[in-house]
C-alpha positions as CSV (number, residue, x, y, z in Angstrom):
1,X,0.0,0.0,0.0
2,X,1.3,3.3,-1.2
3,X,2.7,5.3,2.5
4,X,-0.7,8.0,1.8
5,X,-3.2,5.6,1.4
6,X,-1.9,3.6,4.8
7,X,-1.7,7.2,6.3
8,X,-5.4,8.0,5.0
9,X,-6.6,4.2,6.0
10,X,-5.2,4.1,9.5
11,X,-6.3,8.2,10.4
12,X,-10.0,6.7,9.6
13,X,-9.3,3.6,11.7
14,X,-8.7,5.6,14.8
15,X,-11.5,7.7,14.0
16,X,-13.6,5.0,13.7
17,X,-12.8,3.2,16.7
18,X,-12.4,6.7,18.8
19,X,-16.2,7.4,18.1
20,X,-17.1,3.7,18.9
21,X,-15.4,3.8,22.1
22,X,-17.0,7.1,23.2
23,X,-20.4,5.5,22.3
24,X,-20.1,2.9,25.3
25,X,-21.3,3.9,28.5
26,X,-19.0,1.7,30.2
27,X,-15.9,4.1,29.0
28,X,-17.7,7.3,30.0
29,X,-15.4,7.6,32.7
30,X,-12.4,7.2,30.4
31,X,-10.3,10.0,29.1
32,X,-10.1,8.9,25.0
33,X,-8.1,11.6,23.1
34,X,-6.4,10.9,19.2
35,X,-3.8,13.1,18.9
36,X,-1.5,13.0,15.6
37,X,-2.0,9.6,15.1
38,X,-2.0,8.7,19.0
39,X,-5.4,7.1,20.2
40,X,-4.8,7.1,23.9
41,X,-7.4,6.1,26.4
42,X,-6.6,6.7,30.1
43,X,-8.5,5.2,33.0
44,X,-9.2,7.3,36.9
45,X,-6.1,5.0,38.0
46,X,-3.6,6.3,35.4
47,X,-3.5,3.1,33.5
48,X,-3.9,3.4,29.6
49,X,-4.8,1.8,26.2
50,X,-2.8,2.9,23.1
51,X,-3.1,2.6,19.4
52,X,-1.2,4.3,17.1
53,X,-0.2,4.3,13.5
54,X,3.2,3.1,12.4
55,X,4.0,4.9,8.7
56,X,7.1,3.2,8.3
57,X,5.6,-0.3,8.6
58,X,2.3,0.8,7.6
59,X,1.2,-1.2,10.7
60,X,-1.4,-0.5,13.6
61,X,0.2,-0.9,17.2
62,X,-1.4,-1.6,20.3
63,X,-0.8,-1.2,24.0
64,X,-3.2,-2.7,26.4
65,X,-2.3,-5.0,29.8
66,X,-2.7,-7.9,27.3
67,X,0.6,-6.9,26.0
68,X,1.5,-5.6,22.9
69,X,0.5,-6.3,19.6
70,X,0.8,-5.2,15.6
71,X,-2.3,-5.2,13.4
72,X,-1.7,-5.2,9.1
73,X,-4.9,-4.4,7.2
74,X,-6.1,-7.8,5.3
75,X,-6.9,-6.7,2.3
76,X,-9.3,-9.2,1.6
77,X,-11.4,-9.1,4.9
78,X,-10.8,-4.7,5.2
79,X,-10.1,-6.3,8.7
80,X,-6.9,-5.3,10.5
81,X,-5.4,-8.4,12.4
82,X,-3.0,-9.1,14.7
83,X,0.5,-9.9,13.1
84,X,1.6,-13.2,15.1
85,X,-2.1,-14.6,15.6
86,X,-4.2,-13.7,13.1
87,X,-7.1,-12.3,15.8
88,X,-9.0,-9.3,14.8
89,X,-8.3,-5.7,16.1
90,X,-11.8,-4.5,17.2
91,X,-12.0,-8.3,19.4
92,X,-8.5,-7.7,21.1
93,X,-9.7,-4.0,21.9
94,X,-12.6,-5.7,23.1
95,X,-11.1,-8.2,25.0
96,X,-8.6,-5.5,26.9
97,X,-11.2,-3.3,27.8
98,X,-13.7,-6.3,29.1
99,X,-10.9,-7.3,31.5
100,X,-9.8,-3.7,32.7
101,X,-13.5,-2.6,33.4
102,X,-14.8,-6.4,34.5
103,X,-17.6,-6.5,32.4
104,X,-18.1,-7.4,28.4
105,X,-17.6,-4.1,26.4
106,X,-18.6,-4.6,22.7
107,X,-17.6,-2.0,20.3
108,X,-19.9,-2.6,17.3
């Protein structure tokens, strides 16, 4: 993928997933902020989720207390998916913010 189509692919990604996350009640609480390319939520405790874009490997990277992980767009799917085990982006997000909150948070 040319380096301005990632750029313009990933900047709607984090827009996407920014609104979605500030449509669930169960984040209200959160502070969710996307700054150049920085999607940072931060909880009361100081604890944080991080997604960001990664030009140079056109790449999605992710910080959660699951540990880190890389997402490449699948081309086929328009799904962006985890680098080393295949699983998709939105149920990993999913997944880290069910077990930081203690109850299911679905982002669709």
């Amino acid at each position: 993928m040319a380096d301005a189509s990632f750029s313009v692919v990933a900047s709607r990604l984090l827009e996407d997933l920014m609104e979605r996350m500030e449509a669930v009640e169960a984040l209200e609480d959160a502070d969710i902020d996307l700054v150049d390319g920085i999607l940072t939520v931060e909880f009361d405790d100081g604890s944080q989720i991080i997604l960001n874009r990664q030009e140079a490997a056109q790449q999605i990277w992710l910080v959660s207390p699951l540990g880190p992980a890389h997402f490449d767009l699948d081309a086929a799917s328009g799904r962006w998916r985890d680098d080393r085990t295949g699983a998709d982006l939105t149920d990993i997000l999913e997944s880290a913010f069910s077990a930081r909150l203690g109850q299911p948070v679905r982002l669709s």
